[in-house]
Phi, psi and omega in degrees: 000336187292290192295337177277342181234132152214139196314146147292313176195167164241166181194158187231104182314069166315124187308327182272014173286136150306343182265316155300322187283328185282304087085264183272343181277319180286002252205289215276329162307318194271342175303141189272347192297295182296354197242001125273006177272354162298344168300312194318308188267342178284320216278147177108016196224143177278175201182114183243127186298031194294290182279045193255176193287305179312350176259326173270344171298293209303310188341303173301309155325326181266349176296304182286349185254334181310116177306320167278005162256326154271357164249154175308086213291122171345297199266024156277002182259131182290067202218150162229142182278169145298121191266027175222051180258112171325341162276334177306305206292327196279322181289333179279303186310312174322272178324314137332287172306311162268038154255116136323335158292319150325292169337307163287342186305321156317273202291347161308298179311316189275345183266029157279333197258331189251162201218121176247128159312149189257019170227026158306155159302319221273315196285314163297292152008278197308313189286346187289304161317310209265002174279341177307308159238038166278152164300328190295310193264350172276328171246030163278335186292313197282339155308313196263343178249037137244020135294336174272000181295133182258101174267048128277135206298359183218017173265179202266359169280332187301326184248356156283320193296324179295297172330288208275354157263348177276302147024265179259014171271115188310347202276287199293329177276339144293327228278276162341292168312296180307344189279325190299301185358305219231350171300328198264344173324095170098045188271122168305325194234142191278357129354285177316329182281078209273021148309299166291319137354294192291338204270334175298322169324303190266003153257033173281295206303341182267349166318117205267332177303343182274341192279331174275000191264334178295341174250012169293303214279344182222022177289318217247336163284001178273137177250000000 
C-alpha cells in the first residue's frame, strides 16, 4: 500500500482560514440537527401564552373595539352645563307643555269647587245620550213583557209563528214536489200522465201539419 498511493503533497489546514470558518457557518445553516435544537432543549416545559405576542395583539384589539371603553360615562366628565342656554329653556317649555299633569292641573283644582247644575241643558242633553244608549233600558220594555207571554205549544201566537214559518220555508215548499218525483214512473198509457198529456198539447199547437189538416181534409170538397 506503501508503494501504490502516492501523496501528491501534504499540506495543513489552519482552523482560523476564513475559507474553514465560512465553511462551518454553511455547514452549520443547512444543518437539521442544529437547526431543531432550540426545540430540543423547551420540549417538556410548560408554557402559558398570557404574555405572548399574539395574545396581547388580540387583547388590545378587544380594548380598541370595546363599547365601554369607548364611550365616556357623563358623569366623569369635568364639564357643567349652563342653565339659561336658550336651548335648555326651549326644552323645559316643551316639556312643560306635555305633561299631562300640568295639563290637568287647573281643572283638578277646580271640579272640586264648581258646583253644575242638574237641569242644564248640557246635562239633560248627556243623560238623554247615554239612556239612549244603554242596553239595560233598550231591553227593559221586553223584560217586562215577557213574563206575560204565554209559551204554551198551543197558543196562538205560537202557532201563528209555526204557519208563518211553514210558510216561507223553503224545505215544505218543495216538499210536495219530491213526493211527485217518482210517481209518474212506469205509466200504462201516455194519457195516464197529465205531463205528457200537456206536452202533446202543446205540440199539437205548435204543429204546423196539425195546424194544416182541418184544411187538407175540405180543400177538395170546396166548390
Amino acid at each position: 500500500d506503501i508503494d501504490y498511493r502516492h501523496y501528491l503533497h501534504e499540506w495543513t489546514c489552519l482552523p482560523d482560514q476564513n475559507d474553514v470558518i465560512q465553511a462551518k457557518k454553511a455547514y452549520d445553516l443547512q444543518s437539521d440537527l442544529l437547526y431543531k435544537s432550540d426545540l430540543e432543549w423547551i420540549r417538556g416545559c410548560g408554557w402559558m401564552p398570557n404574555g405572548s405576542l399574539e395574545v396581547k395583539k388580540v387583547q388590545r384589539a378587544q380594548e380598541i373595539l370595546s363599547d365601554r371603553h369607548y364611550r365616556q360615562p357623563p358623569d366623569k366628565l369635568s364639564f357643567t352645563s349652563i342653565v339659561d342656554l336658550p336651548i335648555l329653556v326651549q326644552a323645559k317649555i316643551n316639556s312643560d307643555l306635555l305633561n299631562e299633569r300640568k295639563y290637568k292641573e287647573a281643572w283638578e283644582k277646580d271640579k272640586v269647587q264648581i258646583h253644575v247644575l242638574p237641569d242644564t241643558p248640557e246635562i239633560l242633553l248627556a243623560k238623554s245620550n247615554a239612556d239612549n244608549v244603554s242596553q239595560k233600558i233598550y231591553k227593559k220594555g221586553w223584560e217586562a213583557e215577557k213574563k206575560n207571554i204565554d209559551y204554551r205549544a198551543d197558543a196562538i201566537s205560537i202557532q201563528s209563528a209555526k204557519a208563518s214559518r211553514n210558510i216561507a220555508s223553503d224545505y215544505l215548499y218543495k216538499e210536495i214536489y219530491r213526493k211527485q218525483l217518482g210517481h209518474h214512473v212506469g205509466c200504462r198509457d201516455i194519457h195516464d200522465d197529465p205531463k205528457m198529456v200537456w206536452c202533446m198539447h202543446v205540440g199539437k199547437m205548435q204543429s204546423d201539419r196539425e195546424y194544416k189538416k182541418e184544411f187538407e181534409k175540405h180543400k177538395a170538397k170546396i166548390n
